[in-house]
PANU-709390 format. One record per residue (C-alpha): x, y, z; chain; residue in three letters. Coordinates in nm, 2 decimals, m for minus. Layout:
! PANU-709390
xx;yy;zz;mivo;lumlo
X;Y;Z;A;ALA $
...
! end
This chain:
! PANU-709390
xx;yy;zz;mivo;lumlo
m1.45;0.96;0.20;A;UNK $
m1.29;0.99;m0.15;A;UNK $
m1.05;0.70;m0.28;A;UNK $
m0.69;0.85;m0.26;A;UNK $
m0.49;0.91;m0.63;A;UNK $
m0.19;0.87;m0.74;A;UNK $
m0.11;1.08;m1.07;A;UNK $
0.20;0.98;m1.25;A;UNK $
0.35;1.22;m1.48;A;UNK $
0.71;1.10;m1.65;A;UNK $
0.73;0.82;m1.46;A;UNK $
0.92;0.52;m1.59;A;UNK $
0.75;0.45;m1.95;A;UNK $
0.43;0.67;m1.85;A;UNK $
0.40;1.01;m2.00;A;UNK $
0.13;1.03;m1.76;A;UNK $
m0.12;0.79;m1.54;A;UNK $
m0.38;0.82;m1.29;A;UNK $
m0.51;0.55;m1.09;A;UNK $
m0.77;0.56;m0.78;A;UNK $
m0.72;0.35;m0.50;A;UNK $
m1.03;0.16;m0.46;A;UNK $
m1.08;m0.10;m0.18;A;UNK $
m0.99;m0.36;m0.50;A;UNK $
m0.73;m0.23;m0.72;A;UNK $
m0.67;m0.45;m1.03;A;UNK $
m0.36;m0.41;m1.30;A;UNK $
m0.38;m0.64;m1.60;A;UNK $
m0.14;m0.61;m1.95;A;UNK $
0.09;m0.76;m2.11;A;UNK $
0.46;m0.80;m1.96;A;UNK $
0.68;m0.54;m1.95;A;UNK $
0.45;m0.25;m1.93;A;UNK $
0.47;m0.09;m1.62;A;UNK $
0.25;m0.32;m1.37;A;UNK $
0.53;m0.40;m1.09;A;UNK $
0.67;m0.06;m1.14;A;UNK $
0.32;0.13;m1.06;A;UNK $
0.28;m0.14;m0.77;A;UNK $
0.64;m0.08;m0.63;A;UNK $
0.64;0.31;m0.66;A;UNK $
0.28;0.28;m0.40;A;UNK $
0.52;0.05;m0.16;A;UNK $
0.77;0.31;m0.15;A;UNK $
0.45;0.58;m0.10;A;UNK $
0.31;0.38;0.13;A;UNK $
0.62;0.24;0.35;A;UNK $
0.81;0.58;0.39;A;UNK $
0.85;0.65;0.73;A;UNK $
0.62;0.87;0.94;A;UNK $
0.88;1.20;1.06;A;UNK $
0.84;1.33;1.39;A;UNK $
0.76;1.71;1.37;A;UNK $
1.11;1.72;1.59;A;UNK $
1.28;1.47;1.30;A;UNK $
1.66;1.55;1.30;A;UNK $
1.77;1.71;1.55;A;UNK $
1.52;1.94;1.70;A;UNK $
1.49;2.21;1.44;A;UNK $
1.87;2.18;1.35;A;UNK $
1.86;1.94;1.09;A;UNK $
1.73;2.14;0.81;A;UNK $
1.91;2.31;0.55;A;UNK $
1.97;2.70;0.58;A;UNK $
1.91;2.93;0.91;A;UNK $
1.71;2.75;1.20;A;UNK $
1.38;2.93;1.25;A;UNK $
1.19;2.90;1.59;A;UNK $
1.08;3.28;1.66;A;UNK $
0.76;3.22;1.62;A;UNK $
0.80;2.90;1.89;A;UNK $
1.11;3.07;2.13;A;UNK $
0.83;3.39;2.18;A;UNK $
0.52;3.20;2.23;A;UNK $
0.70;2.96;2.49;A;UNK $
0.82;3.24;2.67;A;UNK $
0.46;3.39;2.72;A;UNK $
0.30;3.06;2.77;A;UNK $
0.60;3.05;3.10;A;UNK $
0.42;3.42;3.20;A;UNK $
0.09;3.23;3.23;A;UNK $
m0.02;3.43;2.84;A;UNK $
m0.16;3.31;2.55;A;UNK $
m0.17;3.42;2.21;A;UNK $
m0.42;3.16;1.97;A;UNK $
m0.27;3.31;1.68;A;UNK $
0.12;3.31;1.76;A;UNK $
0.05;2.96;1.89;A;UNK $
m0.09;2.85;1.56;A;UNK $
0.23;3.03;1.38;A;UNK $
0.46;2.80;1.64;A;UNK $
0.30;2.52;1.52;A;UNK $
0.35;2.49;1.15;A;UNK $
0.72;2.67;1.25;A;UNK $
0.75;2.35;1.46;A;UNK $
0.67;2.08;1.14;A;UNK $
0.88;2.32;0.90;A;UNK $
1.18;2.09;0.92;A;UNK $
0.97;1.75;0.85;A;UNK $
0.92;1.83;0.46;A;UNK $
1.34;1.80;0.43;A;UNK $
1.39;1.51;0.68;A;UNK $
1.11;1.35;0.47;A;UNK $
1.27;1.45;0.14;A;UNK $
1.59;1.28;0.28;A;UNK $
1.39;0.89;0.37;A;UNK $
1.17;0.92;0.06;A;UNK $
1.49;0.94;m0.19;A;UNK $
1.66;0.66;0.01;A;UNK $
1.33;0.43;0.02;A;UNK $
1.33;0.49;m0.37;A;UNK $
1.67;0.32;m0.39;A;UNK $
1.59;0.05;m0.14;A;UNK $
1.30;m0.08;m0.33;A;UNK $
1.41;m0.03;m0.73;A;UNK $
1.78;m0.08;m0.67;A;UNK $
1.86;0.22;m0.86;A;UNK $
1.94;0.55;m0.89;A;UNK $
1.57;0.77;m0.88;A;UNK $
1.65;0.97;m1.20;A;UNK $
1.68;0.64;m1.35;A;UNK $
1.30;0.63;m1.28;A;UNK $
1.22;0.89;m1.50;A;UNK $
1.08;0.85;m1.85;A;UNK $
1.34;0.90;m2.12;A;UNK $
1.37;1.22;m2.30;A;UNK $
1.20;1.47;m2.00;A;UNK $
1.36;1.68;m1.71;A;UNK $
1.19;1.51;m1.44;A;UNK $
0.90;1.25;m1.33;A;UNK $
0.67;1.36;m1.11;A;UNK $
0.43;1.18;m0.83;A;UNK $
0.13;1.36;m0.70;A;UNK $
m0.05;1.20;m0.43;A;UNK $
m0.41;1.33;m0.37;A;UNK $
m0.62;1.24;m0.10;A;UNK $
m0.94;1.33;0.11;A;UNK $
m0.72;1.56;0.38;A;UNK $
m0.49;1.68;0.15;A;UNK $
m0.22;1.64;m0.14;A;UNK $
0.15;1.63;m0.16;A;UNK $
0.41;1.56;m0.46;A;UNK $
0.74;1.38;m0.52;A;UNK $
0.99;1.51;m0.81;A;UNK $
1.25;1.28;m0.97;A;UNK $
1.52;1.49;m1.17;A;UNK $
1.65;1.34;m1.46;A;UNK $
2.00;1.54;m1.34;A;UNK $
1.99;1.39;m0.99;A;UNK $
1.80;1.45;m0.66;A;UNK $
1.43;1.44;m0.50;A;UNK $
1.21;1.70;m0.45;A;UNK $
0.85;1.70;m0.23;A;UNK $
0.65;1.93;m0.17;A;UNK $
0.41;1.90;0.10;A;UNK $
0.24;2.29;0.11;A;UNK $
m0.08;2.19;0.01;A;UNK $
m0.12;1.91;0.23;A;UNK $
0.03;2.17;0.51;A;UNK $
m0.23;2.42;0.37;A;UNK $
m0.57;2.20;0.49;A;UNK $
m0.39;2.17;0.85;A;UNK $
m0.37;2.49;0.90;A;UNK $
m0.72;2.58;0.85;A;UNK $
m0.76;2.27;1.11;A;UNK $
m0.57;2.49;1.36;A;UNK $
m0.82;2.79;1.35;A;UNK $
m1.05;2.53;1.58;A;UNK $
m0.83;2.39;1.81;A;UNK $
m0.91;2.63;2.14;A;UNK $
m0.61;2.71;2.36;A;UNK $
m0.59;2.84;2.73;A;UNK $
m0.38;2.89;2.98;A;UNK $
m0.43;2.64;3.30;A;UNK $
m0.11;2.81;3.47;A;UNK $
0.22;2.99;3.40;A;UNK $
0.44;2.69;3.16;A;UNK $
0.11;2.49;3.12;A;UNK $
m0.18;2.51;2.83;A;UNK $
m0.48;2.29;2.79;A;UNK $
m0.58;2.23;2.41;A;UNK $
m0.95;2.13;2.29;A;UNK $
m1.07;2.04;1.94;A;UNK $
m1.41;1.88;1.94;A;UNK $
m1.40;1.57;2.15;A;UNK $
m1.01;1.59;2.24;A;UNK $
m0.87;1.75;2.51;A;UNK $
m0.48;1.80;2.63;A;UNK $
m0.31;1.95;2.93;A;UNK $
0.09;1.99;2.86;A;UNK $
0.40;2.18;3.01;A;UNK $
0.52;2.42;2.76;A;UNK $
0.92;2.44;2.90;A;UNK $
1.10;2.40;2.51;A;UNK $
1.14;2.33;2.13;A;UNK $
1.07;1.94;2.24;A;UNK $
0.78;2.02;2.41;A;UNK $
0.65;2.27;2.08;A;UNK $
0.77;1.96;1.85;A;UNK $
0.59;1.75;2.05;A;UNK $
0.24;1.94;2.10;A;UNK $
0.29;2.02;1.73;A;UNK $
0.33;1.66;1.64;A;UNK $
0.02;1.51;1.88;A;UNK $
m0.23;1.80;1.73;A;UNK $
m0.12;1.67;1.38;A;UNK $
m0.20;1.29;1.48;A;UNK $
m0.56;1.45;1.57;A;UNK $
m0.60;1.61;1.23;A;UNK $
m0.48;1.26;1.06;A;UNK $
m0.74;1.07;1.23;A;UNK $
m1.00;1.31;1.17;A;UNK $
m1.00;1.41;0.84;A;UNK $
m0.79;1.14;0.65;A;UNK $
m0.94;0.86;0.83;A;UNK $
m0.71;0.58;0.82;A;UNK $
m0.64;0.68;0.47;A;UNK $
m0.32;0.57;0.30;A;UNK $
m0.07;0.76;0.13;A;UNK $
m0.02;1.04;0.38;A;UNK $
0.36;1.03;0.46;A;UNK $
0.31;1.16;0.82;A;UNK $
0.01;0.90;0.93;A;UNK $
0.16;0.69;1.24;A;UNK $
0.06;0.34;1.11;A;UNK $
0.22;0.07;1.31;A;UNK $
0.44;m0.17;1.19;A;UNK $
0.20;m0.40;0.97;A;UNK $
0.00;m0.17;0.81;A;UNK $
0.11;m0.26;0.51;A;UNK $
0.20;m0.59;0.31;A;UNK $
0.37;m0.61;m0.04;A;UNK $
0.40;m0.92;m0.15;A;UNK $
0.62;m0.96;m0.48;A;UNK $
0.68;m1.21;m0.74;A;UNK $
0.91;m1.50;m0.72;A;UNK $
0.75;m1.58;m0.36;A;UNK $
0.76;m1.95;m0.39;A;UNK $
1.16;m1.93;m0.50;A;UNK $
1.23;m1.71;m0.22;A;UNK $
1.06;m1.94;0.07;A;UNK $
1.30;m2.20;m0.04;A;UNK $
1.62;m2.00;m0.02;A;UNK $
1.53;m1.87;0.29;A;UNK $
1.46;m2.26;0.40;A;UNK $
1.81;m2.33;0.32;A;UNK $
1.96;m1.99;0.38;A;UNK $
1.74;m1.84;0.71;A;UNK $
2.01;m1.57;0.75;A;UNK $
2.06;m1.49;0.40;A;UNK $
2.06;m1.07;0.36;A;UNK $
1.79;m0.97;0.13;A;UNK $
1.74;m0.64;m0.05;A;UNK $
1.46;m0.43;m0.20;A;UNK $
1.07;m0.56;m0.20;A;UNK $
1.25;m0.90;m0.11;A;UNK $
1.37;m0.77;0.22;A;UNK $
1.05;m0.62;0.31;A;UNK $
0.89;m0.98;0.25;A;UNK $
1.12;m1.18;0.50;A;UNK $
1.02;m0.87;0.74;A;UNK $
0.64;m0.91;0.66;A;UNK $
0.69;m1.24;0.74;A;UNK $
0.88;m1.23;1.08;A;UNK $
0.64;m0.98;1.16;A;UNK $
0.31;m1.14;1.08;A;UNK $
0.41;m1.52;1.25;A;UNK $
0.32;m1.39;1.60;A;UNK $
m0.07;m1.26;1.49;A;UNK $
m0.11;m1.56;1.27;A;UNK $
m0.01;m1.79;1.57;A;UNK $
m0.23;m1.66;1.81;A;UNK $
m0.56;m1.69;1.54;A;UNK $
m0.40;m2.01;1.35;A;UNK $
m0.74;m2.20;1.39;A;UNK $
m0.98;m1.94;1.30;A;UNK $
m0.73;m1.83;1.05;A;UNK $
m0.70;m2.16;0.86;A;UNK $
m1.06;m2.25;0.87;A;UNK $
m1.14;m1.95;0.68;A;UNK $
m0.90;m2.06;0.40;A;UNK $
m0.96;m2.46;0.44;A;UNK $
m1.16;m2.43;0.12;A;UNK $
m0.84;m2.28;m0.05;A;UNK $
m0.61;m2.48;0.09;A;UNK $
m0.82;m2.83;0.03;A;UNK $
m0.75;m2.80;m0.36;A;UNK $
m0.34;m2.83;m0.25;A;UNK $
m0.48;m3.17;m0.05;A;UNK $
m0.36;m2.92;0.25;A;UNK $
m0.48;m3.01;0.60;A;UNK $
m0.39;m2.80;0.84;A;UNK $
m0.15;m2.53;0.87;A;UNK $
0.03;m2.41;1.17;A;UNK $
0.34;m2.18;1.32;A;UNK $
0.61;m2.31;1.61;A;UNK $
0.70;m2.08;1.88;A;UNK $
1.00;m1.95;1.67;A;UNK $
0.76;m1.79;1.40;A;UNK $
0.83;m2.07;1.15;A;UNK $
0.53;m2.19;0.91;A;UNK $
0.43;m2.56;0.89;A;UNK $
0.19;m2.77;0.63;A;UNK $
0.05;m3.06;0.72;A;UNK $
m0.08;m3.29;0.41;A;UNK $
m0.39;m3.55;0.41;A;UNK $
m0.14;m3.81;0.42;A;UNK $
m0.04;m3.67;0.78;A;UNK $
0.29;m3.57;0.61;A;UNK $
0.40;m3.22;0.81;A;UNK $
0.70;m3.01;0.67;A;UNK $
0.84;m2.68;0.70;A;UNK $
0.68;m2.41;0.46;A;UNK $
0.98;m2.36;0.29;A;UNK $
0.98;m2.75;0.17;A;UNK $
0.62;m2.75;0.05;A;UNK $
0.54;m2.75;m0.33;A;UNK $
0.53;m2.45;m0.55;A;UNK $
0.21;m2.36;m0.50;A;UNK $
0.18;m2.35;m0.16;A;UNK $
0.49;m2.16;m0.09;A;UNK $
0.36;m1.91;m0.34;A;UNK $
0.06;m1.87;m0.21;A;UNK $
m0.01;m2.00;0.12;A;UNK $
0.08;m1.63;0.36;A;UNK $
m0.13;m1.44;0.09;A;UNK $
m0.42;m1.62;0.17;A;UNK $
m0.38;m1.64;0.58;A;UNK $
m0.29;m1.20;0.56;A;UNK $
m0.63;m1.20;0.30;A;UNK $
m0.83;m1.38;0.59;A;UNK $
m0.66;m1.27;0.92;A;UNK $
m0.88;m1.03;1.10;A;UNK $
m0.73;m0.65;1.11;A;UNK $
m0.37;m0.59;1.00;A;UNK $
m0.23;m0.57;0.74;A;UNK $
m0.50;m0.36;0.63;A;UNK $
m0.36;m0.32;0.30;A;UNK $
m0.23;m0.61;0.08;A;UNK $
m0.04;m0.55;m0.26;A;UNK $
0.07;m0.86;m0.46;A;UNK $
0.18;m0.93;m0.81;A;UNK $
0.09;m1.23;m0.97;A;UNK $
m0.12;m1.36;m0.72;A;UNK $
m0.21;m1.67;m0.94;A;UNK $
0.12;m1.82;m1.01;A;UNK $
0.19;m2.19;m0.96;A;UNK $
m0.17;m2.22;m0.91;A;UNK $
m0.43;m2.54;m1.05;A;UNK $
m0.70;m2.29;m1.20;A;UNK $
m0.91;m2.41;m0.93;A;UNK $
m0.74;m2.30;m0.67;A;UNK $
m0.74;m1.94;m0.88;A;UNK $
m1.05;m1.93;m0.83;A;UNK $
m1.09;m2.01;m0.47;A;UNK $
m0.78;m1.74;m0.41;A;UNK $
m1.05;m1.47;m0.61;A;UNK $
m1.33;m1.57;m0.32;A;UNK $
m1.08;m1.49;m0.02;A;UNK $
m0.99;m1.14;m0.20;A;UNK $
m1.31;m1.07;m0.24;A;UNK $
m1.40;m1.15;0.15;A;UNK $
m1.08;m0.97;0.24;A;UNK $
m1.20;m0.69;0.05;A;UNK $
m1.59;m0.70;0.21;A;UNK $
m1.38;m0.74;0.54;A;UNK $
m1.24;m0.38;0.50;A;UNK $
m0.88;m0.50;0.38;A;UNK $
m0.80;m0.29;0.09;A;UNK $
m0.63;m0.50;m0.17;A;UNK $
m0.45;m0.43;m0.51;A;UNK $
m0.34;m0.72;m0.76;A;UNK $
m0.11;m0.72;m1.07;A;UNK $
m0.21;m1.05;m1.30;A;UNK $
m0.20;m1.23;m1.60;A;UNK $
m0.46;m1.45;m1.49;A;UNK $
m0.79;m1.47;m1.70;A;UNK $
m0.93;m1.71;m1.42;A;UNK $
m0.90;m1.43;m1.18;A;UNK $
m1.07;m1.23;m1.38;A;UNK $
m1.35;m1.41;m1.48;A;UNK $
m1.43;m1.52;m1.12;A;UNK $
m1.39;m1.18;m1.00;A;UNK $
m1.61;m1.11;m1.27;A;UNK $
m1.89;m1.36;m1.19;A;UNK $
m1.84;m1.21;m0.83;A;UNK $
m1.92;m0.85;m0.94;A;UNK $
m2.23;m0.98;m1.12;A;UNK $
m2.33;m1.20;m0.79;A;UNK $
m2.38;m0.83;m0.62;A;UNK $
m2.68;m0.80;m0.80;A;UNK $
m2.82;m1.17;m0.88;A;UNK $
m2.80;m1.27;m0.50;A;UNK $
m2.76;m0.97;m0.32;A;UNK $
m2.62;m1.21;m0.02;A;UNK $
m2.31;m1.37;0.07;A;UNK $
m1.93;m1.24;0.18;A;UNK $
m1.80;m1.32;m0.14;A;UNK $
m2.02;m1.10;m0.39;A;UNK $
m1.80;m0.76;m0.48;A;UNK $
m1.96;m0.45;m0.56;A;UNK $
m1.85;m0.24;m0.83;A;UNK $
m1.86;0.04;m0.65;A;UNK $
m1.54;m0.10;m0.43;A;UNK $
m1.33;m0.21;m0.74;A;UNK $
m1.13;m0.08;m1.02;A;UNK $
m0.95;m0.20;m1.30;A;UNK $
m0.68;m0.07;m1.52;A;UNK $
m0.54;m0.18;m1.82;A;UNK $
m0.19;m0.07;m1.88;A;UNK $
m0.06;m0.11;m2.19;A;UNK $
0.21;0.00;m2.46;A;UNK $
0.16;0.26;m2.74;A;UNK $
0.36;0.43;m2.94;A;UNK $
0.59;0.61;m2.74;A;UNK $
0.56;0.44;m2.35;A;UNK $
0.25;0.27;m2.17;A;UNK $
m0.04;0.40;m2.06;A;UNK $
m0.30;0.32;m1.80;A;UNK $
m0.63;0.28;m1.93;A;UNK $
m0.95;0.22;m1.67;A;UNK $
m1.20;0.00;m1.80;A;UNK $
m1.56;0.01;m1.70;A;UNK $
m1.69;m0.20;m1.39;A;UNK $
m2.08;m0.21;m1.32;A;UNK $
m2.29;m0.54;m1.18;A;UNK $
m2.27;m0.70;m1.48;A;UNK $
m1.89;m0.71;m1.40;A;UNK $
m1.57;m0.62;m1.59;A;UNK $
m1.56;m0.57;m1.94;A;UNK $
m1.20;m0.64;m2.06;A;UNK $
m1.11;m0.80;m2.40;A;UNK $
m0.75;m0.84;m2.44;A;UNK $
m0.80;m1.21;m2.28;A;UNK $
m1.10;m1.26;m2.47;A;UNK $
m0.86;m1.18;m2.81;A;UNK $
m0.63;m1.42;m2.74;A;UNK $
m0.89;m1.66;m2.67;A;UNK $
m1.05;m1.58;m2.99;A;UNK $
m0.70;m1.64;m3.13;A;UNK $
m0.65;m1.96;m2.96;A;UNK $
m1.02;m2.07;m3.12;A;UNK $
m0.91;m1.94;m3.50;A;UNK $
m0.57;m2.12;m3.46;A;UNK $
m0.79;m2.43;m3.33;A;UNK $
m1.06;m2.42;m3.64;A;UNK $
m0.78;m2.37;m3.89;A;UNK $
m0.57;m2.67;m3.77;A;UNK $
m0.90;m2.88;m3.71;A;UNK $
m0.97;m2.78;m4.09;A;UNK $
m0.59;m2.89;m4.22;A;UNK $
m0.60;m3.20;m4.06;A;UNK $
m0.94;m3.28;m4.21;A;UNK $
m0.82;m3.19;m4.58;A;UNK $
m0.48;m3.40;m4.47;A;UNK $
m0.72;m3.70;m4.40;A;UNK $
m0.82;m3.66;m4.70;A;UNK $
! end
C-alpha cells in the first residue's frame, strides 16, 4: 500500500511542499523554518474527529435545503418488501452528504486549538489562500485556508473511490423493513424504519470500505481510530511535567493539552505492561542511572534511581522528564500506532541519543509509524549507521531499511522555506548541513590552534 502525502501549497512560509509519510519520517533544518509547523498541521490532520454520516442533527445540520429523496423513497420500498441496488446506492452517498460541512466545521476549530490562532493567519504572506491536499491509497481530500477568513474541504474525490466501492456491495430483501447487505467476506442484516437507520447503514458500509482499501492508513478524516491512535509529543516536555507536578489541575491549551490527555490516557496500558515495557527500554534508561520505572493506581509515573531513591516523574531531572513516556509509547506493544515528536533529543547525554535512535528504529520495525523533528547530528548519525547495518548484518531489530524512511530537509530561501528530500539508500543518509558546521567547527579549531602557536612564539 502507498505511503500517504501531504502537499502543502501557501502554507505558513512554504510556497509549496510535499512530504510522504514513511513508517520513519525525519525533519532536520535550521530553526525557524517550518519543522513544528509541518508537524502540528499533521496533528490537526490526524486528530480531527471522525463525523458520523448522521453528524448534526440527522441531515438537518447542513447549510441550505435538507435532501433525503433519494433515502425517504428507497426506505419506503425497502417497508414494501422492494429493492432497488441503484436507488440504494444513491441513498447512501445522500446519507454522508452532510459529513463534508460538519467536518468543515471541527477541522477549522481543531486548527485554532492546536496553533492558537486565527487559520488565515496560517497562510503564506502575499496569496489568497493556503491549501492542504491529503493523498492517500483509498482516496484524497483538501483543506483551504483563506487569507479573508474561513475553511474550505473538499472531500469529492475521496467520496468518488467509495462510490465505485458501492457497485459491489450486493443488497436483498430478507422481509418487508429489513435488507441483508454482502461485500466479499461481510455480511449485515438491518431494519430499514428511518434517516437514522440510512445514516447508520450508510455509516457501517463506509467503516467496511475504510478497512478495506485504506488499511489502517492515516490521514482519512472519517477512519474510526480509537482514542490513542495517535501521540504528539511537543517540545518543552520536561518543563511541562514539572508544572503539571506542582499544578495537576492546571488548564492547558493547544498541543500542550493534547499531551496531559496522551498522558492520562496512556497510564492505564503502560501499567498493565510496566515490566515488559521497561525491560525493553532498561538499556535507555541505564545511561540516566534509572532503575526501574513504574505507575500507581491513580495513573501517576514513578522513577526509581540505583541509589533506591523513588520520586514522582514530574521531580526527576531534565532528561528524564523529557524523555522518559517517549521511550515507554516507542516500546509499548500496539497503540499509539503513530508517534510525532519534536526534538526528541533534548536534555539528553549524547549517549543516551543514541540509545533513544535504537528504540525508534525497533518501534519502527515493530509497525509503529514514527516522525521526528531534530537538531540532533547524533540522531542522525546513529540512524544513519542503522540504515547501513540493513545491509552489513542483515539481522537484528534495530537495523532500519531505507525503504521505510524518509528525510526532509527544510530550509529557507529567498522568499519562504522549502522542503527538500534527501536521498536514503543502505549506505544511509546523505545530509551535509551538520557535516558544514562541523567542517566549520574544525576551520575555527585549526585557525585558533595556528594563532596560538604564532602567539607562543
Amino acid at each position: 500500500m502507498d505511503a500517504p502525502r501531504v502537499v502543502f501549497k501557501d502554507f505558513g512560509p512554504f510556497r509549496y511542499a510535499e512530504v510522504e509519510l514513511m513508517p520513519l519520517t525525519l525533519f532536520v533544518g535550521r530553526n525557524s523554518a517550518g519543522k513544528s509547523l509541518i508537524l502540528q498541521m499533521l496533528w490537526v490532520l490526524l486528530t480531527t474527529p471522525p463525523v458520523p454520516p448522521a453528524a448534526g442533527g440527522r441531515f438537518s445540520a447542513a447549510p441550505g435545503e435538507v435532501r433525503a429523496v433519494h433515502t425517504s423513497k428507497f426506505i419506503e420500498e425497502v417497508k414494501e418488501g422492494r429493492i432497488d441496488a441503484e436507488l440504494f446506492r444513491r441513498a447512501v452517498l445522500e446519507a454522508l452528504e452532510p459529513v463534508g460541512e460538519v467536518w468543515r466545521g471541527l477541522m477549522e476549530e481543531r486548527i485554532r486549538e492546536v496553533f492558537l490562532r486565527e487559520p488565515r493567519e496560517l497562510v503564506r504572506l502575499g496569496a489568497s489562500e493556503a491549501m492542504i491536499e491529503v493523498r492517500t491509497s483509498c482516496g484524497s481530500y483538501a483543506i483551504g485556508i483563506a487569507a479573508g477568513g474561513g475553511v474550505r474541504v473538499n472531500l469529492t474525490p475521496f467520496y468518488q473511490r467509495f462510490a465505485a466501492m458501492l457497485e459491489g456491495v450486493e443488497i436483498s430483501a430478507v422481509r418487508p423493513g429489513v435488507i441483508s447487505l454482502k461485500w466479499g467476506e461481510r455480511t449485515r442484516v438491518t431494519n430499514v424504519d428511518g434517516l437514522d437507520d440510512m445514516a447508520r447503514i450508510a455509516g457501517e458500509i463506509f467503516g467496511w470500505y475504510l478497512a478495506d482499501r485504506c488499511g489502517g492508513s492515516p490521514l482519512i478524516p472519517l477512519i474510526p481510530t480509537g482514542s490513542i491512535f495517535w501521540a504528539y509529543l511537543p517540545d518543552s516536555r520536561a518543563g511541562l511535567m514539572s508544572v503539571l507536578q506542582i499544578y495537576p489541575g492546571q488548564q492547558l491549551r493547544s498541543v500542550y493539552s493534547d499531551f496531559y490527555e496522551l498522558m492520562k490516557r496512556m497510564s492505564p496500558l503502560i501499567r498493565r505492561r510496566i515490566s515488559d515495557v521497561v525491560g525493553r527500554i532498561s538499556d535507555f534508561t541505564k545511561e540516566f542511572y534509572v532503575r526501574n520505572v513504574d505507575v500507581d493506581e491513580a495513573g501517576r509515573f514513578y522513577v526509581e534511581f540505583l541509589n533506591g531513591v523513588r520520586i514522582p516523574l514530574g521531580l526527576a531531572p531534565s532528561g528524564v522528564r523529557e524523555s522518559l513516556l517517549l521511550a515507554l509509547l516507542l516500546s509499548l506493544p500496539g497503540a499509539p500506532l503513530y508517534v510525532l515528536v519534536e526534538e526528541p533529543e533534548a536534555h539528553l547525554h549524547p549517549r543516551a541519543v543514541v540509545k533513544l535512535a535504537e528504540l525508534i528504529a525497533k518501534a519502527v520495525n515493530g509497525g509503529k509509524r514514527v516522525v521526528i523533528s531534530t537538531h540532533s547530528d547524533f540522531l542522525l548519525y546513529k540512524l544513519n549507521n542503522l540504515l547501513m547495518r540493513s545491509k552489513a548484518e542483515k539481522e537484528g531489530d534495530a537495523a532500519l531499511s531505507p525503504d521505510d524512511v524518509a528525510v526532509y530537509l527544510v530550509k529557507w530561501v529567498e522568499d519562504g522555506s522549502v522542503v527538500e528530500r534527501l536521498h536514503v539508500d543502505e549506505g544511509g543518509l546523505h545530509e551535509e548541513e551538520f557535516l558544514e558546521v562541523t567542517r566549520e567547527l574544525f576551520e575555527e579549531e585549526s585557525r585558533l590552534l595556528d594563532a596560538v602557536q604564532k602567539a607562543a612564539g
